[in-house]
C-alpha positions as CSV (number, residue, x, y, z in Angstrom):
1,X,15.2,108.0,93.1
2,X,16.9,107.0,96.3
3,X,17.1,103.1,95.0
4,X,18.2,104.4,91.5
5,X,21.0,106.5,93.5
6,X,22.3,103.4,95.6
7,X,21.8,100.7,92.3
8,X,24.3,103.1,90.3
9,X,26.8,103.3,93.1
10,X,26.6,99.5,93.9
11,X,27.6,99.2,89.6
12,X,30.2,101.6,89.8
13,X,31.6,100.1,93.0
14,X,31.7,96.8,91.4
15,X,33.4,97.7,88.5
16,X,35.9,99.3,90.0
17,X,37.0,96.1,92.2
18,X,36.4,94.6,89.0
19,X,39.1,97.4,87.5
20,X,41.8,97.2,90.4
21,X,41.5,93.2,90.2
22,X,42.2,93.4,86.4
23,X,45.3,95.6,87.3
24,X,46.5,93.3,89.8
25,X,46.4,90.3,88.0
26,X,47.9,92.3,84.8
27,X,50.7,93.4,87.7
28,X,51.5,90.1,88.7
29,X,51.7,88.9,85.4
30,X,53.8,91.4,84.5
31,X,55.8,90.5,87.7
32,X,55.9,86.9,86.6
33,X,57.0,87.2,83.4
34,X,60.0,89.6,85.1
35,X,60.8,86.7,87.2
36,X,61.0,83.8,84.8
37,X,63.7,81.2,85.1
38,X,66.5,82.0,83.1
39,X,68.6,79.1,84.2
40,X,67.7,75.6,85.6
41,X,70.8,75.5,87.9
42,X,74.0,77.8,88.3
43,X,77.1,78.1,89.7
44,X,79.4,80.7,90.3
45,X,82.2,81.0,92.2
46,X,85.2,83.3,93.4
47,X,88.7,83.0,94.5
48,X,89.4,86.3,96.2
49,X,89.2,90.5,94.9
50,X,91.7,92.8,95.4
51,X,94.4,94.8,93.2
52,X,94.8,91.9,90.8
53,X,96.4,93.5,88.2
54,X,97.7,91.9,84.5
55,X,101.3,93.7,84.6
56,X,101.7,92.1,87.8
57,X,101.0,88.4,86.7
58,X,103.0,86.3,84.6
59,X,101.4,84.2,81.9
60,X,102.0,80.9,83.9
61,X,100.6,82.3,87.6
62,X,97.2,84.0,85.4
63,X,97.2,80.2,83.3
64,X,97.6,78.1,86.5
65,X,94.6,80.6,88.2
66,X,92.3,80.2,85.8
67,X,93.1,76.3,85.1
68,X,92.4,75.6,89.1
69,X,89.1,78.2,88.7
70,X,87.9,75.6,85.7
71,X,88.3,72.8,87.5
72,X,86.6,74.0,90.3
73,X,83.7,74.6,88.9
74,X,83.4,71.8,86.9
75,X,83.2,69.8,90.1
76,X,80.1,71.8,91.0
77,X,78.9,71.6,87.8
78,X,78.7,68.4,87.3
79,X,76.6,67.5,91.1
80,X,74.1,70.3,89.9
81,X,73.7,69.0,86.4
82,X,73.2,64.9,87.9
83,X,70.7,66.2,89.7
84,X,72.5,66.6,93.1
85,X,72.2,69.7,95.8
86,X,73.3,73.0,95.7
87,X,74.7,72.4,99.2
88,X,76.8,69.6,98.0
89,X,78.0,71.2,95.0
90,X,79.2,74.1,97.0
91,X,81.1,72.1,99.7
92,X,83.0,70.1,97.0
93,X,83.4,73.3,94.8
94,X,85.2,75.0,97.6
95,X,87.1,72.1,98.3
96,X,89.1,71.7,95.1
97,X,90.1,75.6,96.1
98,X,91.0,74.9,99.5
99,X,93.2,72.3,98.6
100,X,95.2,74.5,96.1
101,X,98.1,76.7,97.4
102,X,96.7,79.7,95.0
103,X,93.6,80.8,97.0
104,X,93.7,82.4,100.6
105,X,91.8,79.5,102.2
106,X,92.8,76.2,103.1
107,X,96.1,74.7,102.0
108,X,96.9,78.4,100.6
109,X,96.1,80.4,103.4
110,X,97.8,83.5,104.9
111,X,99.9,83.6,107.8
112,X,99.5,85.7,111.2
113,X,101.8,87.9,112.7
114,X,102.3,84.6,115.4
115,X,103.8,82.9,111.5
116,X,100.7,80.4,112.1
117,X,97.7,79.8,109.9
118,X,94.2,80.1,111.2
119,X,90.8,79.2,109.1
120,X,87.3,80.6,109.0
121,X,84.3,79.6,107.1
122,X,80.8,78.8,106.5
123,X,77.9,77.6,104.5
124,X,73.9,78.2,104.4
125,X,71.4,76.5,103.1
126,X,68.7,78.8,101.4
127,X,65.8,76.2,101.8
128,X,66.0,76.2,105.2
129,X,68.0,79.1,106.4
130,X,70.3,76.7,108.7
131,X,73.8,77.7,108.7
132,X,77.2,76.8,109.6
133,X,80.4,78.2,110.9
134,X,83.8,77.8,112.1
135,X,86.0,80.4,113.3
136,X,90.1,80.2,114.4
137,X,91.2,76.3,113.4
138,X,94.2,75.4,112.6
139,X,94.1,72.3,111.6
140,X,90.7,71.0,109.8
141,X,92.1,70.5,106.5
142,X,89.3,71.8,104.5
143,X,87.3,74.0,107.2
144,X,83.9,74.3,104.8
145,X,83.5,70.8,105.9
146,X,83.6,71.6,109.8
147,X,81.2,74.6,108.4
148,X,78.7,71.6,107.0
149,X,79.4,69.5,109.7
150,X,78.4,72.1,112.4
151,X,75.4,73.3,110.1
152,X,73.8,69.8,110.0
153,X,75.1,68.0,113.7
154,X,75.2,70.3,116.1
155,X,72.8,72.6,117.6
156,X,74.8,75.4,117.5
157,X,75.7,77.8,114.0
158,X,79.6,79.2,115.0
159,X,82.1,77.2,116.7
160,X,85.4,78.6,116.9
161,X,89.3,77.7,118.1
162,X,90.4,74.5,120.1
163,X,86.3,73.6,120.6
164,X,85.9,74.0,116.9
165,X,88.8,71.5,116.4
166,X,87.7,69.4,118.8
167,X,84.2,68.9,117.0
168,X,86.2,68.4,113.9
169,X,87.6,65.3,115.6
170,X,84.5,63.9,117.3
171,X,82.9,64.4,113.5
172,X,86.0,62.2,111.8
173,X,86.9,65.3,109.6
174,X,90.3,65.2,107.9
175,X,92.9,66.6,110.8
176,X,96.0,67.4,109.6
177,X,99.6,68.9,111.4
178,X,99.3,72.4,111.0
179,X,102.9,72.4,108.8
180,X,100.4,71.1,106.2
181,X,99.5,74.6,105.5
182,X,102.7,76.5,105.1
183,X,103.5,77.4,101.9
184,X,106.7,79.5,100.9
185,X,105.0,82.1,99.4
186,X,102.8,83.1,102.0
187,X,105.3,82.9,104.5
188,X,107.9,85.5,102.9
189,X,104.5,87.8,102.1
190,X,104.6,88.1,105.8
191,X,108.1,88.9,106.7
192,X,108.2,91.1,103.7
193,X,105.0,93.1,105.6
194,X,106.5,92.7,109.1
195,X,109.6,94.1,107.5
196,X,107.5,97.3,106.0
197,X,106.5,97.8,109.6
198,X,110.0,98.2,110.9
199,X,110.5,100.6,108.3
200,X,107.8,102.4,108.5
201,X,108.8,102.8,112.4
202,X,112.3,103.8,111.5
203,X,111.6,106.8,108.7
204,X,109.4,109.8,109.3
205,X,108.0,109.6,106.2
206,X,106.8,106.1,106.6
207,X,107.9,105.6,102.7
208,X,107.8,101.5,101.9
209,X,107.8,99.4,99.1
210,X,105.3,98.0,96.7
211,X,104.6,94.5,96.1
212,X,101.3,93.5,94.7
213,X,101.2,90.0,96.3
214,X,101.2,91.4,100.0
215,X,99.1,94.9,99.2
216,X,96.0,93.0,99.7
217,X,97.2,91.2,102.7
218,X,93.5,92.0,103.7
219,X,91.9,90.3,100.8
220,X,91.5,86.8,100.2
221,X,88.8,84.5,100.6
222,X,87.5,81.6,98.3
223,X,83.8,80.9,97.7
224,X,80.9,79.9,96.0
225,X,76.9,80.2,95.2
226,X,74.6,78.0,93.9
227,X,71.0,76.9,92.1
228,X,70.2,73.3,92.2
229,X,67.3,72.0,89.9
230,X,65.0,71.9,92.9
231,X,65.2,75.5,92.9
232,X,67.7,75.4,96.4
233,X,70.3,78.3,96.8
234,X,73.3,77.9,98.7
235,X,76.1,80.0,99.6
236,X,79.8,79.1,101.1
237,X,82.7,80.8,102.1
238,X,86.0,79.8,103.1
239,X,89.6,82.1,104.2
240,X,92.7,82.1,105.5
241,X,92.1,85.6,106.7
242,X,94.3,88.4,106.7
243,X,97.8,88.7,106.6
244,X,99.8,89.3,109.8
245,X,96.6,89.2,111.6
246,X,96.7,89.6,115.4
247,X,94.3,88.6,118.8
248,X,92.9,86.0,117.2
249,X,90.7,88.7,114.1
250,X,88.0,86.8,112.6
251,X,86.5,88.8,109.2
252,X,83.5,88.5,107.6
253,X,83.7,84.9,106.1
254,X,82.1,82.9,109.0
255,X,80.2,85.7,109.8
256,X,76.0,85.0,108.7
257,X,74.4,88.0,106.7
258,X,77.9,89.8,106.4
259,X,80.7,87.3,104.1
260,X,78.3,84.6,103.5
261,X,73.7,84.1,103.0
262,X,71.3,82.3,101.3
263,X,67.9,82.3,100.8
264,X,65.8,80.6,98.3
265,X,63.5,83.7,98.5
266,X,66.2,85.9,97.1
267,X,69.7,84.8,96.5
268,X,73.2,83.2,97.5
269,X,75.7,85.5,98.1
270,X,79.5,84.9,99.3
271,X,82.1,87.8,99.4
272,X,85.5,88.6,99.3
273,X,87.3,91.6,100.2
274,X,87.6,93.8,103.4
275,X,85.8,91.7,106.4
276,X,85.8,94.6,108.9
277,X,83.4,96.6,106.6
278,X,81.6,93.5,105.2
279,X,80.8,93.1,108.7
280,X,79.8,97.0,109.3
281,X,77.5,96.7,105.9
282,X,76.4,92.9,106.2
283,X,77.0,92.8,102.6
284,X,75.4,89.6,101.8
285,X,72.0,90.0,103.7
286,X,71.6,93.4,102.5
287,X,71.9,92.2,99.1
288,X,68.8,89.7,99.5
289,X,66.5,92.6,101.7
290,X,67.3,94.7,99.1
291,X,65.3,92.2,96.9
292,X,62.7,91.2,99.0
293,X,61.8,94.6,100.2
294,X,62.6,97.1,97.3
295,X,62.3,94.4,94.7
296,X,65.9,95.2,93.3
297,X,67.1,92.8,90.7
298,X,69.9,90.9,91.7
299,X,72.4,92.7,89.8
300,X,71.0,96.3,91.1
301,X,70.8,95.2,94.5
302,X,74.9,94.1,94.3
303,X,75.5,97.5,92.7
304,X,74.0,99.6,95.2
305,X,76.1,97.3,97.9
306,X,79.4,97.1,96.5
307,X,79.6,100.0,94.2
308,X,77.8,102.4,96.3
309,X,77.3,101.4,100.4
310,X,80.7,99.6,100.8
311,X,82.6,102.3,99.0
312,X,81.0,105.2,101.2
313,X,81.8,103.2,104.1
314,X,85.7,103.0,102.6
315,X,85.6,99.4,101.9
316,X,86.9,97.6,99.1
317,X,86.3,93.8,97.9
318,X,83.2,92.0,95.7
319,X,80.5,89.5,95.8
320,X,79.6,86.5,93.4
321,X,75.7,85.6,93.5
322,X,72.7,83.9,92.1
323,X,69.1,84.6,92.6
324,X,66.0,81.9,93.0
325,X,65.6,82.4,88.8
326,X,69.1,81.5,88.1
327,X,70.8,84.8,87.3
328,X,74.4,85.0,87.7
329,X,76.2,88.5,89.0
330,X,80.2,89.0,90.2
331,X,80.2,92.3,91.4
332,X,83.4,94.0,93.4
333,X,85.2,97.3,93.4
334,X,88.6,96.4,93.5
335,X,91.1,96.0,90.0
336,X,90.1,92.5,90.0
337,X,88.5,89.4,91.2
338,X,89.0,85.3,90.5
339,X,86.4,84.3,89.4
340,X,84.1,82.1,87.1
341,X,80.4,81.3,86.2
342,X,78.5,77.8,84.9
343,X,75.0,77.7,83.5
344,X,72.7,74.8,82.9
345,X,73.8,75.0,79.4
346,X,77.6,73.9,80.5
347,X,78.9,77.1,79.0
348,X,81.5,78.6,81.5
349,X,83.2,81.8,82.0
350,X,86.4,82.6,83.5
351,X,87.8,86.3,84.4
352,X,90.6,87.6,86.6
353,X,90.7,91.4,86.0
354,X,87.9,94.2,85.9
355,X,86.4,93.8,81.9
């Protein structure tokens, strides 16, 4: 009886491993078939959030936007589709940008309250979780270069100021005067804000006036995420920073796991909006731990960050991304962001405003 007793619980024991391992394997399957590629490579990219309203764009500034958008990431486009890196394709991508007076990075960027112009940026590389950075230059002319450069010779992930510069040199980067960056319309954006100041001093009631180019003198930022066909992410990010800045601020754009991430694991994510709280909320890491430890999508995991922890915090702004599979999100809570996506089937989308 005993050896009847023991037989029918040794059956029943191995059916039910037999059970659990069917459900596994019908989980994982299930999981798989959640996960499947939906694009070979991608590319998306942004060009800074903010209050980007139509009314306050003319036909010719929204058409010259979205014309320098295109051909940036056509540039990117075409390195992924040839069969080239994600980490390449990023870096020339954000170049194209930085060398445009539209964007807040580069030749366009913002000026401090000293009337000088001072870059941040950076780029990681999702295979191997190496990253680059450079904080407080003034005259690198495209700083996601000294960002690569710093990422792939030097020991170190941030340099910042004169040392920064001077690796820039010693690397045979593109050094340019520092007048190379003024551009009239970010210099009277700043003495229109230094003049709200004084008026804001002057009057009790601290009223000022409204102009939609220097409301988001905290916005800014260009940058861009993407999926090579060997199944790399990258993610770059590159910014004048903030206009009217002082002590040397650096925001989140340089700033590992808060403007800028990548991991092939996840996803690539590179943000634009309000550094201090991108910083606070680390934005772009928390978007890929949301995925690998909740198993968020990519799109829910930017929605919970952006929509839901950023706005609590009071910070406004958005992300672009791309996950390992090739899915493409542009995520922000502000009126608008630049912005534009490319799949591996060439078509492209371009947006300014909230749609």
């Amino acid at each position: 009886m005993k050896k009847l007793l023991f037989l029918s619980i040794l059956i029943l024991s191995f059916l039910g491993c037999k059970n659990k391992e069917e459900l596994n394997v019908q989980s994982n399957n299930e999981k798989e078939t959640t996960e499947q590629k939906v694009n070979d490579f991608a590319i998306v990219i942004h060009g800074g959030a903010g209050t980007i309203l139509k009314e306050n764009m003319t036909p010719e500034l929204e058409d010259a936007y979205k014309s320098k958008l295109e051909e940036a990431i056509k540039v990117g486009y075409e390195i992924l589709k040839n069969g080239g890196s994600s980490l390449d394709a990023v870096q020339k991508t954000i170049n194209v940008m930085e060398d445009s007076p539209l964007f807040n990075a580069g030749k366009g960027a913002v000026f401090t309250n000293a009337e000088t112009n001072e870059h941040d940026a950076s780029i990681m590389d999702g295979k191997t979780l190496k990253a680059g950075a450079s904080a407080g230059t003034s005259n690198v002319r495209n700083p996601i270069n000294l960002a690569r450069a710093i990422m792939d010779h030097s020991p170190h992930v941030m340099l910042a100021g004169k040392g920064a510069e001077t690796f820039a040199k010693e690397q045979g980067l593109d050094l340019v005067d520092p007048s190379y960056f003024y551009t009239e319309r970010r210099f009277n954006a700043l003495q229109k804000i230094k003049e709200t100041e004084k008026v804001e001093m002057d009057h009790d009631d601290k009223q000022a006036f409204y102009d939609p180019f220097i409301k988001d003198s905290k916005y800014g930022t260009v940058g861009c995420v993407a999926l090579d066909k060997n199944g790399n992410l990258t993610a770059g990010t590159s910014t004048g920073g903030m206009t009217n800045k002082r002590w040397g601020r650096i925001g989140d754009s340089p700033i590992i796991g808060a403007g800028n991430y990548a991991n092939n694991a996840t996803c690539a994510v590179s943000g634009t909006g309000w550094g201090e709280f991108f910083i606070r909320a680390m934005v772009a890491h928390d978007i890929s731990a949301l995925m690998e430890y909740k198993g968020l999508t990519l799109q829910e995991a930017s929605k919970e960050v952006i929509q839901k922890k950023l706005t609590e915090l009071g910070g406004d702004g958005g992300i672009v991304a791309v996950d390992k599979n090739g899915n493409m999100v542009a995520e922000f809570n502000t009126a608008g962001m630049y912005r534009a996506t490319m799949n591996d089937k060439g078509e492209l989308t371009i947006a300014i405003y909230k749609e």
